[in-house]
N, C-alpha and C positions, 0 to 999 in steps of 0.2 A: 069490257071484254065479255066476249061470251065461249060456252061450248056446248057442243052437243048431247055431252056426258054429264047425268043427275048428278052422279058420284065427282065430278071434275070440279078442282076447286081453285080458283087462282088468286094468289096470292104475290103479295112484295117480297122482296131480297130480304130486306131487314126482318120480315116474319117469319119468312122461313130461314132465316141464323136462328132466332128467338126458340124456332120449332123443332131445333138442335138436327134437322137433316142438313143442313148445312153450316152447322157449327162448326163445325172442322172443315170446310170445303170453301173455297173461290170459285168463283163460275169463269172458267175460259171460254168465255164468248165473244162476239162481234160488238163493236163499238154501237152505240142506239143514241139516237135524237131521243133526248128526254123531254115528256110533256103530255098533258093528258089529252083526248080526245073520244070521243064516242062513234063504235063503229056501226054502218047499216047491215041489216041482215038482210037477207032475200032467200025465197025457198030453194030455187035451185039455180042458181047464175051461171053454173055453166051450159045448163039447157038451154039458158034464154039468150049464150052466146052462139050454141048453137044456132038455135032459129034463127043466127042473122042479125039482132041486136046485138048493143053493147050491153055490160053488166054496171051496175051502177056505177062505182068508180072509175070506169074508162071514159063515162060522159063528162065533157069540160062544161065548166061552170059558167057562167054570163063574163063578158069579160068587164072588170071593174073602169067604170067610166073616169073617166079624167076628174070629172066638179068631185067627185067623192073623194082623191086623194087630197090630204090635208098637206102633205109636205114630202119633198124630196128629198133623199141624201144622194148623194155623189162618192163613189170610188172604183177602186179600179178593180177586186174582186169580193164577191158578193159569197159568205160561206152561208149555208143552209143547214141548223146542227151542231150543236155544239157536245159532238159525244168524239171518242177517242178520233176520228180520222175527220171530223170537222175542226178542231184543236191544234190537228197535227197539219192541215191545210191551212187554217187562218195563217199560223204563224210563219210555216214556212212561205206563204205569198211574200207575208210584211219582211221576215229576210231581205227579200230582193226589194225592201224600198215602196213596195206597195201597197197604197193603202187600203184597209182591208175594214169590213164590215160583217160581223157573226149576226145573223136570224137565230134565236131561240125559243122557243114556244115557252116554254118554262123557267124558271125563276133561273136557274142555275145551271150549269153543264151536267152532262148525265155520265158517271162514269159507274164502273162493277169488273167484279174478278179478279186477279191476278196471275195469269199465264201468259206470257206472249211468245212467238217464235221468231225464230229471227236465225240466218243460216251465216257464217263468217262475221261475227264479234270481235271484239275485244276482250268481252265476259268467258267468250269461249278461249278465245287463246287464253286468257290466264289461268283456263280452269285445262285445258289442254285436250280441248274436245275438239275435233275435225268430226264435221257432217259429210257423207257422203252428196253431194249436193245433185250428182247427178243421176244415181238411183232413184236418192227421195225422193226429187219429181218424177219419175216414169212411176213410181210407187204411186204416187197421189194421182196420178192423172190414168194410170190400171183402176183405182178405186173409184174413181167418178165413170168410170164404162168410156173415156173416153169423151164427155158430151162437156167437152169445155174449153175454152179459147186453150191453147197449151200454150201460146207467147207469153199472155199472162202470170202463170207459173214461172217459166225462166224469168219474167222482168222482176217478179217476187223476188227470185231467189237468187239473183245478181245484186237487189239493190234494198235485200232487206235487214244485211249488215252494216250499212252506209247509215239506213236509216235509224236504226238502234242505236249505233253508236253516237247519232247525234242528239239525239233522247238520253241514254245513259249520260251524255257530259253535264245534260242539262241536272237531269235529277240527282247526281254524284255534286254538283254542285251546290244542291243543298243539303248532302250530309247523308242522302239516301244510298244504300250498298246496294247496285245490278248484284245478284247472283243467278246460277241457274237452278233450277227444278231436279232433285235426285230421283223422284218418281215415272218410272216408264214402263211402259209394257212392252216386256223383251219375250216375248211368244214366237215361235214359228211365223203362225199369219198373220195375226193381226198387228204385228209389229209397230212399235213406234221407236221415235230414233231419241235415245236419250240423249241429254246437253243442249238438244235444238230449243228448249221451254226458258226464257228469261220471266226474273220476278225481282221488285222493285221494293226491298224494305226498308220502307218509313216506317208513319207513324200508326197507318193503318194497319197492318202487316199482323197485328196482335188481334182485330178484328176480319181476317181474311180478305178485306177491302182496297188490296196494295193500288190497283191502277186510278183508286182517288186522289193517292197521292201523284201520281203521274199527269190526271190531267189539271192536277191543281197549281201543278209547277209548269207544264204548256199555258193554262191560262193568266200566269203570273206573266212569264214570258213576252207573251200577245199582248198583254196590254204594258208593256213595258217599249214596247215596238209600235204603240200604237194603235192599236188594232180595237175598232170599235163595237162592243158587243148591246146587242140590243136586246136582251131577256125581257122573256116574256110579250115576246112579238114573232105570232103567225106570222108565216109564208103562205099564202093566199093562193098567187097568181105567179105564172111568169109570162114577161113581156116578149114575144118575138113576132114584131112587126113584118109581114107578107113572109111569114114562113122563113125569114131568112136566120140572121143572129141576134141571138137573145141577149136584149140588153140591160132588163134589171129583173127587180124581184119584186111584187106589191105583198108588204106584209099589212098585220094587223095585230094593234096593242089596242087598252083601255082608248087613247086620241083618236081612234079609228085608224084609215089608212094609209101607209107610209108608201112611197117611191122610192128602191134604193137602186140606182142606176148602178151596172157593173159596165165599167168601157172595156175590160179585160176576160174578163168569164163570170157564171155562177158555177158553185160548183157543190151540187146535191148530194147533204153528208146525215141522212133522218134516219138511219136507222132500218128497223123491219118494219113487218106488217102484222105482226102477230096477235097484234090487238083491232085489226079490220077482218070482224068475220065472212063479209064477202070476199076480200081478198083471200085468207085462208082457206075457203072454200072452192075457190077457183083454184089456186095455184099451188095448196100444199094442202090437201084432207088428212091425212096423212099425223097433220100437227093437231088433229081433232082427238085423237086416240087417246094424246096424255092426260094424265089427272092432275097438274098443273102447270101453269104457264109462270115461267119467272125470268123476269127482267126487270131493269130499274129507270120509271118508273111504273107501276103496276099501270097498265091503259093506255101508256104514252106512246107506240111503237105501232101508226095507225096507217103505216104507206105516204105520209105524208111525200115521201120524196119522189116515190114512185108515181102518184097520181103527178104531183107538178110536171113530171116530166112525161108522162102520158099527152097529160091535157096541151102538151108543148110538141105534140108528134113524135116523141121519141119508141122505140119499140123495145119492150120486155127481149127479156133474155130468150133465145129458140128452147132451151131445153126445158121440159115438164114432165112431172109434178116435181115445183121446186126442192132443195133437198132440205133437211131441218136440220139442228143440232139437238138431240133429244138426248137426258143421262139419267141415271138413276135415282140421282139427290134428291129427289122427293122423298124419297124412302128409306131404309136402310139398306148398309153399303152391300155389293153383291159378291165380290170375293170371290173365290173359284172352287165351291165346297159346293156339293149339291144342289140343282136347283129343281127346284119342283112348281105343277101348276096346280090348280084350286081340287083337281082329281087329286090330288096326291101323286101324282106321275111323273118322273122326266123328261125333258124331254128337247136338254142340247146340251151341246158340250162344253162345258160354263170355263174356260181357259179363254176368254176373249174380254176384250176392251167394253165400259158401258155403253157408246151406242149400240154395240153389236149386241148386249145383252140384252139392250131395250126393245130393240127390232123382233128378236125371238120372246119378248113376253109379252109386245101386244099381240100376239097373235095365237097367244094361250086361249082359252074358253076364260070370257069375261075380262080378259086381258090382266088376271090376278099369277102370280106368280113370288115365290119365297126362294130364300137359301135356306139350306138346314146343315148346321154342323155341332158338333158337343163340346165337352169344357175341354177338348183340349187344341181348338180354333188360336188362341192365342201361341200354344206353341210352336202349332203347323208354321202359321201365317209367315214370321220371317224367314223359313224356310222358298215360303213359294215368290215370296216378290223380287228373288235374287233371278227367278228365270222367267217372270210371270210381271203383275205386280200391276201399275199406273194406276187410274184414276178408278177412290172408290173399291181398293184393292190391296194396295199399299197406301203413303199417308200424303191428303193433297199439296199439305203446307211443307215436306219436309224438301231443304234442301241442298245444294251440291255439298257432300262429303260429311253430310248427318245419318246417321243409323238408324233405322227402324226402332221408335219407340212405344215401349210394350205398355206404360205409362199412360201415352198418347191414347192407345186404343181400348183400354180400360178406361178414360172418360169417357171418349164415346160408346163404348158398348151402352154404359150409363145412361147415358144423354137418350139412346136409343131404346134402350127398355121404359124409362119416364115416360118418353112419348111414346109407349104403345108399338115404335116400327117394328123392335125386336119382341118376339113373348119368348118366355122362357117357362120350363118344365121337367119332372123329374122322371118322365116317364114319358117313352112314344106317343101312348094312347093319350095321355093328358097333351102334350105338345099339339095334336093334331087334332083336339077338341078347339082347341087357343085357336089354330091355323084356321079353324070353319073349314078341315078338308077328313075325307074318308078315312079313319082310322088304319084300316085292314090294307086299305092302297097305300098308304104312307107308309106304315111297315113294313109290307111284299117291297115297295122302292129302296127302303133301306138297307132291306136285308140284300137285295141283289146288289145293291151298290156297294156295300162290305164284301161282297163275297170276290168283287172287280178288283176293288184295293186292296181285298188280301192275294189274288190273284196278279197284281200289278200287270193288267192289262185292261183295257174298254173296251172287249169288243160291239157293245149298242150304240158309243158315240165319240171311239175313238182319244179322248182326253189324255193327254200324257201321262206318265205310269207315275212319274214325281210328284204332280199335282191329287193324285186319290190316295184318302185317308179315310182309315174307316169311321164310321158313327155310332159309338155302343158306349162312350161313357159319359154320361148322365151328370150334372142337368143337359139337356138337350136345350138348342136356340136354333128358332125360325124367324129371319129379316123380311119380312115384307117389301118386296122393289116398290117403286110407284114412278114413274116414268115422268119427266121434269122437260117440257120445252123453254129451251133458253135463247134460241132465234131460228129464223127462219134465214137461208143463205142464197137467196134468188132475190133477182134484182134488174137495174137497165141494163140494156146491152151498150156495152164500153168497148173502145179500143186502147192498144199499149201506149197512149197518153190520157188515158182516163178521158176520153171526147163520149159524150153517149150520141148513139147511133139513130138514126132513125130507120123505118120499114125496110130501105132499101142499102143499109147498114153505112150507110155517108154521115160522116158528124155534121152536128146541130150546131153551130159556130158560136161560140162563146158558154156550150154548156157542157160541165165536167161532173163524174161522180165518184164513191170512192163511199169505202164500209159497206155494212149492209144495203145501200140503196142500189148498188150498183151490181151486177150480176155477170155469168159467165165464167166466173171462177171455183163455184162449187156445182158437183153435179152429181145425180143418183141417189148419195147417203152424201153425210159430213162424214169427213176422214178424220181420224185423233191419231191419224201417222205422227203429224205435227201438234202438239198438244199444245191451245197459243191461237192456233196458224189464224184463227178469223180476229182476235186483233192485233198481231202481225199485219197479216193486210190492211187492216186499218188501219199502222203508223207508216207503212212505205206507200202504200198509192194515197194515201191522206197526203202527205208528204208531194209526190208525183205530181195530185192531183195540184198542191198550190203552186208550186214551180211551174207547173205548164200554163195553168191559168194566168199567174202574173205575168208571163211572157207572150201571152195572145195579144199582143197589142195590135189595132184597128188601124 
């Protein structure tokens, strides 16, 4: 991987738990093809799309001659991926009886996180939560500007309690408890809908790693059905003879290369691209800003899925620059207590969800940005997560019908002083020596910022009157943000059977997608209405995507 940024440092999942910014946090993100690869860089590829060529990864590679494949396999669908919606595709083909074959570039499935969303449960009825289901989409699809299939969304949200609850039987059956997520942000705007976040506690659950145990019990599953996986074997190639239907996949292991015929579909489940700095450059710059990049594993998330299906005719999603999932966990947490930039200045209304926090401090001077609040942050806090709260704010891991614990956030404050995120100090002027920011600014800011909260009103940026508290008792604490890309949410363009589309948006016959690879459904920003929702999507069109494939039959 590469970035643009000296200061940008990217790192693995397990290093940054180790790094304690996300010691206490699971990353709600999109399912990833785990596996490493190395990306090309080019100086500026969208220029050179301009002029008329293509950008390195849109050129198809030599197609692999026939003496070179050493051997065929045969089946009836071909999954590419084995991260949470290629898992959730294998198995649910082999369901319906058909035989199914996984491509893995690396040793093992790739799983991370622990949030998923999911709208009309089981989990929910017994917890007695009703989702507005048809707000929440017009919400989600108001926050994407509109630039996104809307079928999509309703198919989501019709068939993404079908899909859970076929997932909870499975993991309830090995002793693991669905509960839901207590933590949301109940804000005015930025709203998220609480009850909608399911989370799965095994055995990982004490390392914030729940959805390993999810796809460890799909993969248990899958091959109890059958279902043959081939780790540590590229996807290469796909075969679609005179442009018609694609009818296998050429991978490559240590034996060289394999033939796996699919007579029913492939069905393209790799992940992002966040580790192809051409592709980031072209379709998300955007995800160049942050000072780390985390997913698991570190390098492995290289467009693999997207090039195959490029190089197969298929066409990218219409809408650009794709949107990212960016949060704060690089850093220390952001909280809704003062935020300031490298001046010492403020300079938004810190009552919003971490994308939205992120968004407003890359575009501070240097893109550095701090909280500032004093010793008495611990007693505010469960004040404000009763109106406020969610990810990074309130506590990631806590959930349905647990209470804010004070305990909890006194290791991390810990965790975060160790590491440097938090500095602490007994004095303004000593605070804002620690912060490397303007003494004289940082106090004119605080003092005006007291004089708002004793005021209980913002007239410069609006923040509700319940969330301002003044800063005047000592020691003082400044959290340092650092802005974390966890995927990238652009992909092929699909229709509401997961078929990826070509130029003239007519499906490619026998080729499906589904998780990150596949696109259309996020647009503008990532939305954290649904806190979950990208792998959510990953287990109901995962899902979709094998039911339809097993059923393409020729």
């Amino acid at each position: 991987m590469h970035s643009k940024e000296k200061n940008s440092k990217t790192i693995s999942r397990r290093d940054f738990f180790k790094g304690s910014a996300l010691a206490a946090v699971g990353v709600a993100a999109g399912g990833l093809l785990a596996g490493c690869g190395k990306s090309k860089k080019t100086e500026d590829p969208a220029k050179e799309t301009k002029a008329g060529g293509k950008a390195g990864f849109e050129v198809p590679p030599a197609p692999i001659a026939d003496k070179d494949i050493k051997k065929t396999i045969s089946a009836d669908v071909v999954v590419v991926g084995a991260g949470m919606s290629g898992l959730c595709a294998a198995l649910s083909a082999a369901e319906t009886g058909a035989k199914v074959v996984v491509l893995e570039k690396r040793e093992t499935f790739s799983a991370r996180g622990m949030h998923i969303a999911a709208i009309g449960t089981k989990t929910q009825e017994k917890y007695g939560v009703t989702i507005n289901k048809k707000q929440g989409i017009r919400d989600i699809i108001k926050w994407s500007g509109s630039r996104v299939k809307q079928e999509l969304h309703w198919l989501w949200a019709n068939k993404s309690g079908e899909a859970m609850n076929w997932l909870t039987a499975m993991t309830e059956a090995e002793g693991y408890e669905t509960t839901l997520w207590a933590a949301a942000y109940k804000g005015p705007d930025y709203y998220e809908y609480p009850g909608i976040t399911h989370t799965v506690l095994g055995p990982s659950f004490a390392k914030y790693d729940n959805n390993h145990d999810v796809l460890a019990v799909l993969e248990k599953h899958a091959k109890e059905k059958g279902v043959n996986f081939q780790y540590q074997t590229q996807a290469a190639q796909l075969v679609r003879p005179d442009k018609g239907r694609v009818t296998a996949v050429i991978g490559k292991n240590a034996a060289g290369y394999t033939k796996f015929e699919a007579k029913s579909g492939v069905i393209l489940c790799c992940g992002d691209y966040a580790a192809d700095q051409e592709m980031v450059d072209r379709y998300c710059p955007l995800a160049n800003k942050v000072e780390a990049k985390i997913y698991t594993p570190v390098g492995a998330n290289t467009g693999d899925g997207h090039k195959l299906g490029l190089w197969a005719g298929a066409a990218m999603q219409k809408d650009e620059p794709h949107a990212a999932m960016i949060h704060t966990q690089a850093g220390a947490w952001s909280y809704c207590f003062l935020h300031v930039n490298k001046n010492g200045e403020r300079y938004s209304n810190e009552d919003a969800t971490p994308q939205a926090v992120c968004m407003a401090k890359m575009e501070q001077p240097d893109r550095v940005a701090w909280a500032v609040y004093d010793d008495r942050f611990l007693d505010e806090l469960p004040k404000t997560v009763e109106i406020g709260g969610g990810m990074f704010w309130d506590q990631v891991a806590r959930t349905w019908g647990h209470p804010w614990s004070r305990e909890s956030e006194e290791r991390l404050l810990k965790r975060h002083l160790d590491a440097g995120l938090v500095v602490k100090a007994d004095t303004l002027d000593e605070l804002a020596q620690k912060m490397q920011v303007p003494a004289d600014k940082l106090k004119a800011t605080v003092a005006r910022y007291n004089e708002l909260a004793k005021n209980k009103e913002d007239v410069d940026f609006g923040k509700r009157s319940e969330l301002l508290f003044p800063i005047d008792k000592p020691p003082f604490y400044a959290g340092q943000f650092k802005s974390a890309l966890l995927t990238i949410v652009g992909g092929l363009s699909i229709n509401n059977k997961m078929q990826v589309l070509d130029q003239e948006d007519n499906a490619i016959p026998g080729l499906y997608a589904a998780g990150n690879t596949a696109g259309d459904f996020f647009g503008n920003d990532y939305p954290t209405l649904f806190p979950g929702h990208s792998h959510g999507r990953c287990i109901t069109f995962g899902r979709l995507a094998g039911l339809n494939a097993a059923a393409d039959k020729v």
